[in-house]
DSSP file (Angstrom, degrees, kcal/mol; ACC not computed):
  #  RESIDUE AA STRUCTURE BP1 BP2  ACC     N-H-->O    O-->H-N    N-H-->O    O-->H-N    TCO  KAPPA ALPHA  PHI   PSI    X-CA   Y-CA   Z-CA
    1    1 A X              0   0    0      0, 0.0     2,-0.7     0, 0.0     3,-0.0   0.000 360.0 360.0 360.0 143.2   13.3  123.2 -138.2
    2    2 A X        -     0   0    0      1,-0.1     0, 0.0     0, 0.0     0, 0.0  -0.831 360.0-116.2 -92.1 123.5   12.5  124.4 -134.9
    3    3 A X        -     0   0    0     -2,-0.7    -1,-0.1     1,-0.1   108,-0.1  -0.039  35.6-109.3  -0.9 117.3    8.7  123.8 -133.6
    4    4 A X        -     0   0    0      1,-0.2    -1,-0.1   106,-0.1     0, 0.0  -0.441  34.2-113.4 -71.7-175.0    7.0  126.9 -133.2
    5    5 A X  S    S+     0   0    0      1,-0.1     2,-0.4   139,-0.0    -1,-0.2   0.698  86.4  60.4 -79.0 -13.4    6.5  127.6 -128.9
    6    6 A X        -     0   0    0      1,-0.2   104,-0.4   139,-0.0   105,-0.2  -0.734  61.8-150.9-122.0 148.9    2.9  127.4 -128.7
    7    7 A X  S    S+     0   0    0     -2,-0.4   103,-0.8   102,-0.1   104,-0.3   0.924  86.9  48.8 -49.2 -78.2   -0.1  125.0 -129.3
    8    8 A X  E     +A  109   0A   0      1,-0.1   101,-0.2   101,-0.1     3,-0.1  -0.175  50.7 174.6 -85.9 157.8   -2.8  127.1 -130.1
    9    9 A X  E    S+     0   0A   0     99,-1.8     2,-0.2     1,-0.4   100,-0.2   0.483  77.2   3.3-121.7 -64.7   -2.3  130.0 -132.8
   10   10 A X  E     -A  108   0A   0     98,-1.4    98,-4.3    -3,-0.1    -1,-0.4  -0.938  52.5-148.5-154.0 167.7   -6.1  130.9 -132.5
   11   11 A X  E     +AB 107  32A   0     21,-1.0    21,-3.4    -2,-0.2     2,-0.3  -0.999  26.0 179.5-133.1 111.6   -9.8  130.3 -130.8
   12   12 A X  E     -AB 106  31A   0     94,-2.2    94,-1.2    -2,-0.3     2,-0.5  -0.896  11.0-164.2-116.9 157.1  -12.7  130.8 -132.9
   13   13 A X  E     -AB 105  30A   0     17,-1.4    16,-4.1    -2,-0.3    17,-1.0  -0.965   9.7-176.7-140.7 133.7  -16.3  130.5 -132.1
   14   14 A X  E     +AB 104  28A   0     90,-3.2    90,-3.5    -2,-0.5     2,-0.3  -0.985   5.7 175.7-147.1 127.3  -19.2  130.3 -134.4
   15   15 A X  E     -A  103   0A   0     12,-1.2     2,-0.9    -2,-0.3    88,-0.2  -0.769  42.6 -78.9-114.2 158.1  -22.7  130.1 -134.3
   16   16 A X        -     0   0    0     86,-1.2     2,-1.2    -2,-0.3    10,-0.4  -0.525  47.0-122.1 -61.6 120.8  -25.8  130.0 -136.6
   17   17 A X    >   -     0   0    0      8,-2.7     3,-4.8    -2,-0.9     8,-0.2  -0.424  27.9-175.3 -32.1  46.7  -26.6  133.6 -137.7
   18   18 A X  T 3  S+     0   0    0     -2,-1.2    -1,-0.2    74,-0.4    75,-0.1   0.685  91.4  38.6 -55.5 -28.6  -30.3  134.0 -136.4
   19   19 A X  T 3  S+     0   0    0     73,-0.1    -1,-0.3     0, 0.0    -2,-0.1   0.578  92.3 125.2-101.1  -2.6  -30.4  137.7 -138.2
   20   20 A X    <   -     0   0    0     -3,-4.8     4,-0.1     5,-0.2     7,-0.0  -0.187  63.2-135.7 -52.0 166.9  -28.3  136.3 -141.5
   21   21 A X  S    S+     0   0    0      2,-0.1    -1,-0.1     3,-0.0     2,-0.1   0.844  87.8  70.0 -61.6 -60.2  -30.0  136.8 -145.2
   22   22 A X  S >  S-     0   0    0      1,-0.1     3,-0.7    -5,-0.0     2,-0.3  -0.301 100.0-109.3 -91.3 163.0  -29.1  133.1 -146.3
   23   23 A X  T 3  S+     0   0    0      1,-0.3    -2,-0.1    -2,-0.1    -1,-0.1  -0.805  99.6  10.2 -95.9 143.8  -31.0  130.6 -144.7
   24   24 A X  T 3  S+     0   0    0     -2,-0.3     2,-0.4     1,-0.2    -1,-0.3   0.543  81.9 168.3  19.4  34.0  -28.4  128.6 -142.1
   25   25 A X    <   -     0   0    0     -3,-0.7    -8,-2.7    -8,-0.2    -1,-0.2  -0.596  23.5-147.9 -58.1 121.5  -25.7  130.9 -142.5
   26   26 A X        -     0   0    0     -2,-0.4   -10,-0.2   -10,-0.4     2,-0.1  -0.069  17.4-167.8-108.6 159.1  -22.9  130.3 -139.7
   27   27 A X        -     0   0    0    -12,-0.2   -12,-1.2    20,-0.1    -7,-0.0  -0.689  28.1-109.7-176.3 141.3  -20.6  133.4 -138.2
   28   28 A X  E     +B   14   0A   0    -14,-0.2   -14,-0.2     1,-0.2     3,-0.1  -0.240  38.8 165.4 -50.1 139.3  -17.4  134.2 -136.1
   29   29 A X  E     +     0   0A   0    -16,-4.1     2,-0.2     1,-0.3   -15,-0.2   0.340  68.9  22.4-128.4  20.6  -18.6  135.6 -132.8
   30   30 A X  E     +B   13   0A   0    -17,-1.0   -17,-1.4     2,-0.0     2,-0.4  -0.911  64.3 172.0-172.0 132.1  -15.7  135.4 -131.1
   31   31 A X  E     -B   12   0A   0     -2,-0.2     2,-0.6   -19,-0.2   -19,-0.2  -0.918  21.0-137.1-141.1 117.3  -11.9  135.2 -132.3
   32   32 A X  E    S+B   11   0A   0    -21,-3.4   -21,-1.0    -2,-0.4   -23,-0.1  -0.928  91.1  17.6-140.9 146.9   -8.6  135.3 -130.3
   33   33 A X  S    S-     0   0    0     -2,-0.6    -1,-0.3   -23,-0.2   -24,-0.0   0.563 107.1-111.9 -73.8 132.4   -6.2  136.7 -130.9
   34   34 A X        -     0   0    0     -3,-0.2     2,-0.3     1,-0.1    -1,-0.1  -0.192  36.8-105.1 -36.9 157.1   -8.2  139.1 -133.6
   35   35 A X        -     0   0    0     -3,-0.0     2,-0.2     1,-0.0    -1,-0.1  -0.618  34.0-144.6 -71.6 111.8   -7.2  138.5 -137.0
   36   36 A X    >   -     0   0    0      3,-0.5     3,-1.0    -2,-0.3     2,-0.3  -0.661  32.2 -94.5 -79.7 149.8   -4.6  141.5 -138.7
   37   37 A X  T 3  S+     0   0    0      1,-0.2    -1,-0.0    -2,-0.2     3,-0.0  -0.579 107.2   6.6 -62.5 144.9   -4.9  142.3 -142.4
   38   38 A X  T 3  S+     0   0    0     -2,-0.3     2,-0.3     1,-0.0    -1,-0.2   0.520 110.1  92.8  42.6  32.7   -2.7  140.6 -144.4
   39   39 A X  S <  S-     0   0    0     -3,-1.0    -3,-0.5     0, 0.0    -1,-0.0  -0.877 107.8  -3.5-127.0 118.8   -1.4  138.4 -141.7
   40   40 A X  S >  S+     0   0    0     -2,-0.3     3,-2.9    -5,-0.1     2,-0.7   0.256  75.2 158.0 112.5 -18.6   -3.5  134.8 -141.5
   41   41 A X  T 3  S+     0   0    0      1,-0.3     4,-0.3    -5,-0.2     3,-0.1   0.503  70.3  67.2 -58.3   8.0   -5.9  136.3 -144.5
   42   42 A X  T >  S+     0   0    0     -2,-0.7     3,-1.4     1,-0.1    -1,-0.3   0.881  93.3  53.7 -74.3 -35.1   -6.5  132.0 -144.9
   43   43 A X  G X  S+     0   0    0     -3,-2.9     3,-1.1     1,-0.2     4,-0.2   0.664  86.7  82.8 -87.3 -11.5   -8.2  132.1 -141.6
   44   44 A X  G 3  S+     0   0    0      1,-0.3    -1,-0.2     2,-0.1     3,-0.2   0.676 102.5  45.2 -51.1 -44.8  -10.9  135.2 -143.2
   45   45 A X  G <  S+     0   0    0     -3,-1.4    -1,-0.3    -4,-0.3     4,-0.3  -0.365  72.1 124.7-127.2  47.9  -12.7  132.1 -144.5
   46   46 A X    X>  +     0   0    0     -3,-1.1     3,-2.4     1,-0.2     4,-1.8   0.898  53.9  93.5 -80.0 -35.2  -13.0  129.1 -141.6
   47   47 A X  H >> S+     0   0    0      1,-0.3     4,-2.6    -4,-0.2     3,-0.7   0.702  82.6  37.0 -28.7 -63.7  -16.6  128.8 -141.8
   48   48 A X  H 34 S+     0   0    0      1,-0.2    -1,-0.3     2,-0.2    -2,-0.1   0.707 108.0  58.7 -70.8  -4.0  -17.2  126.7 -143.7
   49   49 A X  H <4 S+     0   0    0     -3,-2.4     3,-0.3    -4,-0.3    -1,-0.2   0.679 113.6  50.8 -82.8 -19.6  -14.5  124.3 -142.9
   50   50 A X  H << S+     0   0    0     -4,-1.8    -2,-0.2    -3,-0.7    -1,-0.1   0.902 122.1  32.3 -35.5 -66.7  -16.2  124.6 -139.5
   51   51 A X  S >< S+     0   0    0     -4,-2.6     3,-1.3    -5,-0.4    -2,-0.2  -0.303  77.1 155.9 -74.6  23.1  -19.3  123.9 -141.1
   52   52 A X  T 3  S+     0   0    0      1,-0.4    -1,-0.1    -3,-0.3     3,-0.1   0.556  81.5  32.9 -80.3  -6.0  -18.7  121.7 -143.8
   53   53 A X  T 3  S-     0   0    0      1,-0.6    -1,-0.4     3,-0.1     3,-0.1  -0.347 124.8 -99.9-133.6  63.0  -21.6  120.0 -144.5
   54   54 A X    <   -     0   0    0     -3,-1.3    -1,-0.6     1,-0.2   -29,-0.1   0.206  59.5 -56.9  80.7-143.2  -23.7  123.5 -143.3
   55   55 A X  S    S+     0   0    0    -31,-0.2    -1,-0.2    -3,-0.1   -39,-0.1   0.539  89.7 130.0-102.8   6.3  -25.2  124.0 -139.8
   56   56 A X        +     0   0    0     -3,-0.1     2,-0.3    -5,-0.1    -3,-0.1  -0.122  33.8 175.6 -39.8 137.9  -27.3  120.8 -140.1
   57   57 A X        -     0   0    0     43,-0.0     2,-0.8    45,-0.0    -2,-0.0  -0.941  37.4-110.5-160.2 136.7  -26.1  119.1 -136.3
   58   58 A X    >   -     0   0    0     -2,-0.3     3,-1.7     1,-0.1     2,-0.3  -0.699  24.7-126.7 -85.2 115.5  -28.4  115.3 -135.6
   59   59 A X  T 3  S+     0   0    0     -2,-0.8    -1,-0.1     1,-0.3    27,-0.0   0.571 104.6  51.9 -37.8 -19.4  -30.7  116.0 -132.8
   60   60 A X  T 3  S+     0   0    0     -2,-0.3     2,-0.4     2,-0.0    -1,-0.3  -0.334  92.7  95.0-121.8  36.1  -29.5  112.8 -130.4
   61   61 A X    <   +     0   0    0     -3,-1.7     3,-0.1     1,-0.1     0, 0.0  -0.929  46.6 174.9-138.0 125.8  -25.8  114.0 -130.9
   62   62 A X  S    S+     0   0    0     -2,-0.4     2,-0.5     1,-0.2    25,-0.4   0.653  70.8  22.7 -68.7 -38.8  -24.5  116.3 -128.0
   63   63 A X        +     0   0    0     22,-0.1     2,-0.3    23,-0.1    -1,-0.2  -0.947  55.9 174.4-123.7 112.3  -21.2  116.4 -129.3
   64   64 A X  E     -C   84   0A   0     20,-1.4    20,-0.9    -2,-0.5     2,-0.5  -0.993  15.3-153.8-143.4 178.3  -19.1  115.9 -132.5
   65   65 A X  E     +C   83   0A   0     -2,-0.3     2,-0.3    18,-0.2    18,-0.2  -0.951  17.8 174.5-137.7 127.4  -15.5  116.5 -133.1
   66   66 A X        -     0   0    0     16,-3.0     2,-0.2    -2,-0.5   -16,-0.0  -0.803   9.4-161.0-125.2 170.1  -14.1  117.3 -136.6
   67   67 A X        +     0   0    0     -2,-0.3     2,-0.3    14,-0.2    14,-0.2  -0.926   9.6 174.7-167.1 151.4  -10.7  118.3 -137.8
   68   68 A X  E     -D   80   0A   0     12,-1.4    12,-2.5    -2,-0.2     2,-0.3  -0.864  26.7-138.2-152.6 142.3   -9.2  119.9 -140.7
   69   69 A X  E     -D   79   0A   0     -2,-0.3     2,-0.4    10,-0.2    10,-0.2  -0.943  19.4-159.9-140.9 136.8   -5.9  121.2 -142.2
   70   70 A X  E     -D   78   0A   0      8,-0.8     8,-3.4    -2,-0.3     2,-0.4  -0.925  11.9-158.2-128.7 114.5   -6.1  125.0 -144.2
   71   71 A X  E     -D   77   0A   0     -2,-0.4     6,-0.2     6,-0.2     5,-0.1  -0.931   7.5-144.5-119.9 115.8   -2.9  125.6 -146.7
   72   72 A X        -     0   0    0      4,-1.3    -1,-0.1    -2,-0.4     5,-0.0   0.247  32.9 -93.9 -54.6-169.4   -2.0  129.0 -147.7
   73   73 A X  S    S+     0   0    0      1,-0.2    -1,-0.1     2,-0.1    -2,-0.0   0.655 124.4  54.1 -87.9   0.1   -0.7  130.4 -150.9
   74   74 A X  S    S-     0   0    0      2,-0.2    -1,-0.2     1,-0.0    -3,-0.0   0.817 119.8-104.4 -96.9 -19.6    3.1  130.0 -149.5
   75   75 A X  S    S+     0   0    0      1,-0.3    -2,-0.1     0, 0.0    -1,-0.0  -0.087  76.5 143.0 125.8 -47.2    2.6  126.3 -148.6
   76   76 A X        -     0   0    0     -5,-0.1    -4,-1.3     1,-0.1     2,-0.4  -0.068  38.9-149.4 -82.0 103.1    2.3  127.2 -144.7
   77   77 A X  E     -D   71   0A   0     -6,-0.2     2,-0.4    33,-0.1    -6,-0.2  -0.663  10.1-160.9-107.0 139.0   -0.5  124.7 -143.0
   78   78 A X  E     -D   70   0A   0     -8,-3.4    -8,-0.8    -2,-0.4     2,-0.6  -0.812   7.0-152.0 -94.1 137.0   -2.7  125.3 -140.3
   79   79 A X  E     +DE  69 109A   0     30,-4.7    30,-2.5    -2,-0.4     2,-0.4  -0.913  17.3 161.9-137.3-175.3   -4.4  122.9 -138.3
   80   80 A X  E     -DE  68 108A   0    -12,-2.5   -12,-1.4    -2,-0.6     2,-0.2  -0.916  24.0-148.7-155.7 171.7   -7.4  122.8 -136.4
   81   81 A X        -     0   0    0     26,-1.9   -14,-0.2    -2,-0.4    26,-0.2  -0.748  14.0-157.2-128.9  86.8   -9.9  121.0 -134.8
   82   82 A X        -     0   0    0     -2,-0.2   -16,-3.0    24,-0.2     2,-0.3  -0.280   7.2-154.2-108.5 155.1  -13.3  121.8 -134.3
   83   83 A X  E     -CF  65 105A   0     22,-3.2    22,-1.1   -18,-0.2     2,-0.4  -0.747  16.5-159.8-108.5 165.1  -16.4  120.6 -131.5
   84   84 A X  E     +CF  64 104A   0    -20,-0.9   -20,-1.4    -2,-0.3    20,-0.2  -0.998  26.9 157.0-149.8 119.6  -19.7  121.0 -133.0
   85   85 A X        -     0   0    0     18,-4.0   -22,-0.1    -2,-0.4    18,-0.1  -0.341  40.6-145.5-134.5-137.2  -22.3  121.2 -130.1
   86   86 A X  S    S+     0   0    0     16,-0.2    -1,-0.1   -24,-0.2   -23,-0.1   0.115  86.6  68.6-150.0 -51.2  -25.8  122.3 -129.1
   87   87 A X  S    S+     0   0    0    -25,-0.4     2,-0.6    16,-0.1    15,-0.1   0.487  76.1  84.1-103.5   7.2  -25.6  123.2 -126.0
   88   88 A X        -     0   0    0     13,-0.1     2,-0.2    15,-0.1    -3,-0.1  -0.971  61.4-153.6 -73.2 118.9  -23.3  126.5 -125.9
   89   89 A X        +     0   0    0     -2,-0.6     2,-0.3   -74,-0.0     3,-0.1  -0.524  16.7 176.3 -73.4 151.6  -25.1  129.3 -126.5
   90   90 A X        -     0   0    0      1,-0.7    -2,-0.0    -2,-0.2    11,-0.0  -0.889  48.2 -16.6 175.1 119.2  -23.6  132.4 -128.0
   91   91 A X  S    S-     0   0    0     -2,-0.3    -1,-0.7   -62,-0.1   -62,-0.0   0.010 110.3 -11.8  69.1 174.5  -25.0  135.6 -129.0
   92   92 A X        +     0   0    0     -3,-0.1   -74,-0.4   -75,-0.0     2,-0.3   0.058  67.0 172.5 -41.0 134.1  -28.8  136.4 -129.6
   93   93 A X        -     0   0    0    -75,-0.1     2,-0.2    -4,-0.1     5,-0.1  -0.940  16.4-152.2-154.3 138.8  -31.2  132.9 -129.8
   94   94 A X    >   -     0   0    0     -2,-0.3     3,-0.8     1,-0.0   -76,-0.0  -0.551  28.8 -96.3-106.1-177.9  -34.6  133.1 -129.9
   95   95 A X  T 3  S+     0   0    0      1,-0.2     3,-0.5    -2,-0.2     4,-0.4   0.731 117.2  51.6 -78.2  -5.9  -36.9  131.0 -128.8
   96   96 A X  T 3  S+     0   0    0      1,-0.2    -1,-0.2     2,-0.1    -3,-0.0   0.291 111.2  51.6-109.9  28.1  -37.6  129.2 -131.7
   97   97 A X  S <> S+     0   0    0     -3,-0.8     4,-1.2     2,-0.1    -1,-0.2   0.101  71.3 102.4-157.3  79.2  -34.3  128.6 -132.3
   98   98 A X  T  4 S+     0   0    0     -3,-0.5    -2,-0.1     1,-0.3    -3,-0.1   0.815  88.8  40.9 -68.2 -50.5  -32.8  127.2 -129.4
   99   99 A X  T  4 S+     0   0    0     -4,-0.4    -1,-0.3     1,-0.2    -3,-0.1   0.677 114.2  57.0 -87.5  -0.5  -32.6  123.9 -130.3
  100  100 A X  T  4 S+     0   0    0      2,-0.1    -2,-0.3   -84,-0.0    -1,-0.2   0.876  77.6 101.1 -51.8 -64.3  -31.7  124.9 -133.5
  101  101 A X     <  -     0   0    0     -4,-1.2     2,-0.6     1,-0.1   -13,-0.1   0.146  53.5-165.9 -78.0 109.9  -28.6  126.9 -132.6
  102  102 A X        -     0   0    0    -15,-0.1   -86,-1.2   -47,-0.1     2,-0.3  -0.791   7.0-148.8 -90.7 135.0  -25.5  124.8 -133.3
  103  103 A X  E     -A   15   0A   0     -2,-0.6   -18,-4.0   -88,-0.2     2,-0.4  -0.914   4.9-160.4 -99.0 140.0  -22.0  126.1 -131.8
  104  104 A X  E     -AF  14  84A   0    -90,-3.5   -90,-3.2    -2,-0.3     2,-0.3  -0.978   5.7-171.1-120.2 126.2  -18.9  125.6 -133.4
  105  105 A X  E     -AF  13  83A   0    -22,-1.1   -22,-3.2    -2,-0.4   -92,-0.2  -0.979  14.9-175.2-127.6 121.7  -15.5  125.9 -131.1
  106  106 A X  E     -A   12   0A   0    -94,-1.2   -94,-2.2    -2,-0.3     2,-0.4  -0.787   5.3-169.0-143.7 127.1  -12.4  125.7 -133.7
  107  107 A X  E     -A   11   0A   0    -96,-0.3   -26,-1.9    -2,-0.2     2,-0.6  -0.936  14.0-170.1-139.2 118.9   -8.5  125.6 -132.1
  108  108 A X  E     +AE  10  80A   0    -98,-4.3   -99,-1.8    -2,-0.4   -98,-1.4  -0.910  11.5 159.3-142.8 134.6   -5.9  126.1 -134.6
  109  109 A X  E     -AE   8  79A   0    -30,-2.5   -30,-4.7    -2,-0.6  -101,-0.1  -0.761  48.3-111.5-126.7-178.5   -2.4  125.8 -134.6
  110  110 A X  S    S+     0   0    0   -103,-0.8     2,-0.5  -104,-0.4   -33,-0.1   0.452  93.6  85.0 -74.7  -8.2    1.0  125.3 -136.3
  111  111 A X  S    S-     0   0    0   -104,-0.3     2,-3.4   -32,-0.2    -1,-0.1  -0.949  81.3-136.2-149.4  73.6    1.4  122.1 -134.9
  112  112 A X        +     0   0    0     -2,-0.5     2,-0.5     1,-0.2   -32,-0.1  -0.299  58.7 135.0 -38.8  68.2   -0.1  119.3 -136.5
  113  113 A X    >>  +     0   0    0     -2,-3.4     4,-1.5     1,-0.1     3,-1.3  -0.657  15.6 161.4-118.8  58.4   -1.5  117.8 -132.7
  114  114 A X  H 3> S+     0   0    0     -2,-0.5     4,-4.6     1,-0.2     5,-0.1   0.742  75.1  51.9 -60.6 -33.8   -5.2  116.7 -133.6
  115  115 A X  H 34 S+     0   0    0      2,-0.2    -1,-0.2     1,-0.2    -2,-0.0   0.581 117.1  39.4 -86.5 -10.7   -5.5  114.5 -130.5
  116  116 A X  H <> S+     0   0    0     -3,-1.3     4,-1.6     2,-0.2    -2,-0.2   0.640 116.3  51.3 -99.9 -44.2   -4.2  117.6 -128.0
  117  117 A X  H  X S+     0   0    0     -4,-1.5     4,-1.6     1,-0.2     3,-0.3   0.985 111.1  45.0 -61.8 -57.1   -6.1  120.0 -129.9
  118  118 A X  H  X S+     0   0    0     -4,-4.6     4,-1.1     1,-0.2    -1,-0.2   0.755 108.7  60.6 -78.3   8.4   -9.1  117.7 -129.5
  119  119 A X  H  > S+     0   0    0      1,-0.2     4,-2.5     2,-0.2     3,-0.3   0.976 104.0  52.6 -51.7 -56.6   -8.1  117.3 -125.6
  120  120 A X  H  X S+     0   0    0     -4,-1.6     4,-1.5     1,-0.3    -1,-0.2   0.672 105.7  48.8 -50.6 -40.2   -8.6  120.9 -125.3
  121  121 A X  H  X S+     0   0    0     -4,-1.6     4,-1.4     1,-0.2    -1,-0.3   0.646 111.1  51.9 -87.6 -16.6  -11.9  121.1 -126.7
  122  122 A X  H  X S+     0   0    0     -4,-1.1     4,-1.5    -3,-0.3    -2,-0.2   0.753 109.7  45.0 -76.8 -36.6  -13.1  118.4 -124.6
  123  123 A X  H >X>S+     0   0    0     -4,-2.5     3,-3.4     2,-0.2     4,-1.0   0.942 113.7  55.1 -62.9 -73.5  -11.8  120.0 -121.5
  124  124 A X  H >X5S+     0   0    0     -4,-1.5     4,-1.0     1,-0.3     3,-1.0   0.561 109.8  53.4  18.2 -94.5  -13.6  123.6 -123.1
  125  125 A X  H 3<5S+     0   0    0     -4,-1.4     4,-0.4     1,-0.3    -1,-0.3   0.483 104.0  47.0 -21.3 -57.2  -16.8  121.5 -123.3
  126  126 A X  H <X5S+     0   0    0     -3,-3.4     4,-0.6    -4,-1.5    -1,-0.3   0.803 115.6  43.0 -73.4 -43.4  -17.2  120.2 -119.9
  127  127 A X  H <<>S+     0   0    0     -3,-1.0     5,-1.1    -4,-1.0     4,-0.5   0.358 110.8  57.0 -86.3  14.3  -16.6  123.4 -118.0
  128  128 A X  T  <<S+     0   0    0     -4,-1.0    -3,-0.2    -5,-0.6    -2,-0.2   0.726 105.0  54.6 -85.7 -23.0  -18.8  125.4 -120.7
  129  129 A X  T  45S+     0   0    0     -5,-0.4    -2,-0.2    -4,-0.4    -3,-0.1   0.784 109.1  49.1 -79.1 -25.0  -21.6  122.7 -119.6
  130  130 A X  T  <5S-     0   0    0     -4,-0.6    -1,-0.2    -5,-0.1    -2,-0.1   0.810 123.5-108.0 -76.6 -37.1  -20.9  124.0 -116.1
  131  131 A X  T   5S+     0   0    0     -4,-0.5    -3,-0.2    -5,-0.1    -2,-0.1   0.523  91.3 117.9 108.8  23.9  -21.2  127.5 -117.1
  132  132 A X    >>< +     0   0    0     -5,-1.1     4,-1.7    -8,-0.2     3,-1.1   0.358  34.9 115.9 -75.9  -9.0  -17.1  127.7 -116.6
  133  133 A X  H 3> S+     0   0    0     -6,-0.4     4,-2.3     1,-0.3     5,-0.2   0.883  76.8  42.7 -54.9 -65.8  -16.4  128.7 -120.5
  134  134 A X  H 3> S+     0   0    0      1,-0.2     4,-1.8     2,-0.2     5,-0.4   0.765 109.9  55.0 -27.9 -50.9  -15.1  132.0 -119.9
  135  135 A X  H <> S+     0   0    0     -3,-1.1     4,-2.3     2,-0.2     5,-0.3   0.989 113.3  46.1 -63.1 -71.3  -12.9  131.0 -116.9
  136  136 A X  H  X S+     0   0    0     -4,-1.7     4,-2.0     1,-0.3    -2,-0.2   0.658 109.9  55.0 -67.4 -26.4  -11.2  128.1 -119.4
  137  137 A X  H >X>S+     0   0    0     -4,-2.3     4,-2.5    -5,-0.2     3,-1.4   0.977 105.9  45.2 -83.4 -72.1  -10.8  130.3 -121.9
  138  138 A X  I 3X>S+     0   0    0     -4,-1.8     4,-1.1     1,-0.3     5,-0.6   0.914 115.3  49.9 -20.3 -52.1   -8.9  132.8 -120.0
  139  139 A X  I 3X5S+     0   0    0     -4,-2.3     4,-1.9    -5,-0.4    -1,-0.3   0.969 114.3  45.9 -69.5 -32.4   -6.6  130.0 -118.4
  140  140 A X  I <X5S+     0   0    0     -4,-2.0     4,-6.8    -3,-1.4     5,-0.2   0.961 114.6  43.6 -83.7 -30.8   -6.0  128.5 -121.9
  141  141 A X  I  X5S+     0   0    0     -4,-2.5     4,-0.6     2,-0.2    -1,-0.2   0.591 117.9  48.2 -92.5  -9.6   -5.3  131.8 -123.7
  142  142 A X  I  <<S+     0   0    0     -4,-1.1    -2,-0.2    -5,-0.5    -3,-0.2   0.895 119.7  40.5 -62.5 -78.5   -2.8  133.1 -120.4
  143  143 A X  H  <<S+     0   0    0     -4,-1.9    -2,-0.2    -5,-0.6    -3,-0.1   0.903 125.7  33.4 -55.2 -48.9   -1.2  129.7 -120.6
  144  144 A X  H  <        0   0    0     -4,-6.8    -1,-0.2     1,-0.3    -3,-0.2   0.996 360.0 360.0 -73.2 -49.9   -0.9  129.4 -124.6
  145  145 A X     <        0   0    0     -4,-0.6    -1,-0.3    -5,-0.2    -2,-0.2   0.368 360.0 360.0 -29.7 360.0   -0.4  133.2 -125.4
């Protein structure tokens, strides 16, 4: 079987929900390439495999690095890798919950490559702390796309 060509499949980013109903509730706020109907429909429900043990994040960790593999009904596995951080912000934060607001950045491919995947998020990470995120993201999703 041939490899497919590319790492990355897809880029999600998720944050805590400051306006959700349920109380630490998680949400996409950013996906590329969007998600079609009926193509991916596994990926509909990454939150919590983002999140698995909710949006709870320990207050003297900057950083943590999770990873995950998501099997459709055909057999077809995805995998991914998620950073779990603090200090990207995304979307509406109030001030009383700033430090609260955990970010989740999730890389998934076809392509079992956990240790490339989590390369990626590392690079991510260090120009997002710079205020570079946008720029990295644009280079990665030119280069991988």
């Amino acid at each position: 079987m041939i490899p497919p060509a590319r790492l990355v499949d897809y880029f999600f980013a998720l944050q805590l929900d400051p306006e959700a109903s349920e109380e630490h509730q998680a949400r996409v706020y950013y996906c590329y390439p969007p998600l079609q109907d009926g193509k991916d429909d596994t990926l509909r429900n990454i939150v919590p495999f983002c999140f698995p043990s909710g949006v709870e994040f320990p207050k003297n960790t900057s950083v943590a690095y999770h990873d995950f593999v998501l099997t459709d009904e055909r057999g077809q596995k995805k995998f991914a890798c998620c950073l779990k951080t603090r200090k990207i912000k995304m979307g509406p934060t109030t001030e009383d919950d700033e430090d609260e607001a955990v970010s989740c950045f999730c890389l998934v491919s076809c392509q079992p490559r956990f240790n490339t995947l989590r390369a990626c998020l590392h690079a991510f990470y260090s120009l997002a702390s710079e205020g570079k995120a946008e720029e990295f993201i644009l280079r990665l999703m030119y280069q991988v796309f």
